[in-house]
N, C-alpha and C positions, 0 to 999 in steps of 0.2 A: 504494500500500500504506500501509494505517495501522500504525502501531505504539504501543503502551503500553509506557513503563517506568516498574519501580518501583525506590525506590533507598535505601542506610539508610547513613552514614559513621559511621565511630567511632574513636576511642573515645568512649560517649555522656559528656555531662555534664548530672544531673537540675537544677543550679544555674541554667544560665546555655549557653546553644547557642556551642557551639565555633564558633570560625572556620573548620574545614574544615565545620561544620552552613551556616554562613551563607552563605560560597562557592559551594557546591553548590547550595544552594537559590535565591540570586540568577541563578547560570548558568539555570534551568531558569525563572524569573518573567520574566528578558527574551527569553529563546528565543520564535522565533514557536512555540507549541504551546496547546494548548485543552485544557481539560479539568485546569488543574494544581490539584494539592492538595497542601497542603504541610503535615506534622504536624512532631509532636515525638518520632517513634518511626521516620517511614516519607513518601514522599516519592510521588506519581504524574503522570504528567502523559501527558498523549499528542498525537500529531498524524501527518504525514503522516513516511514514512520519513528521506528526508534532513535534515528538521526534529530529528527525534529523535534522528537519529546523531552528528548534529551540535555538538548539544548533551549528548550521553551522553564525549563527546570534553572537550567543554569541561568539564562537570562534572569527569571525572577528572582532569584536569590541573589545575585551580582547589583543587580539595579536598585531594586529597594535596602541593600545593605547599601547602597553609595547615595543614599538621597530621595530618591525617588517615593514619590509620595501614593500615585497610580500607576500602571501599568495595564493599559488598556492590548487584550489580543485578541485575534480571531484565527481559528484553524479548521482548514478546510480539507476534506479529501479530495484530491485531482485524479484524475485519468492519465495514465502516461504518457500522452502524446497533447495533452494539454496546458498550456501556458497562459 
């Protein structure tokens, strides 16, 4: 099974990306997953299931120990040939 999540921490800052912004996004750049994209508003990545829970784990715990007050995510099953 694949899965896609997408993910946003906050409180935002338009200055200068929080430490629970840069935690979160580091967890998900060394995760083994493909397809990651990393904005200044919203966060995606995907890959195979236990890859992405994996990492959805790690994230929350990285980000709210650094700051992060919310942690908004959503995870979806994809098709394999779907993007």
């Amino acid at each position: 099974m694949r899965l896609r999540v997408e993910f946003t921490t906050e409180p935002f800052d338009l200055d200068e990306a929080p430490a629970h912004a840069l935690a979160a996004r580091e967890v998900i750049q060394v995760a083994e997953l493909d397809a990651v994209d990393v904005g200044p508003f919203g966060n995606t990545a995907e890959g195979g299931a236990d890859a992405v829970l994996t990492a959805v784990d790690a994230l929350l715990r990285r980000s709210l120990d650094a700051g992060a007050t919310r942690v908004s995510l959503q995870v979806n099953v994809i098709g394999e040939g779907e993007k």
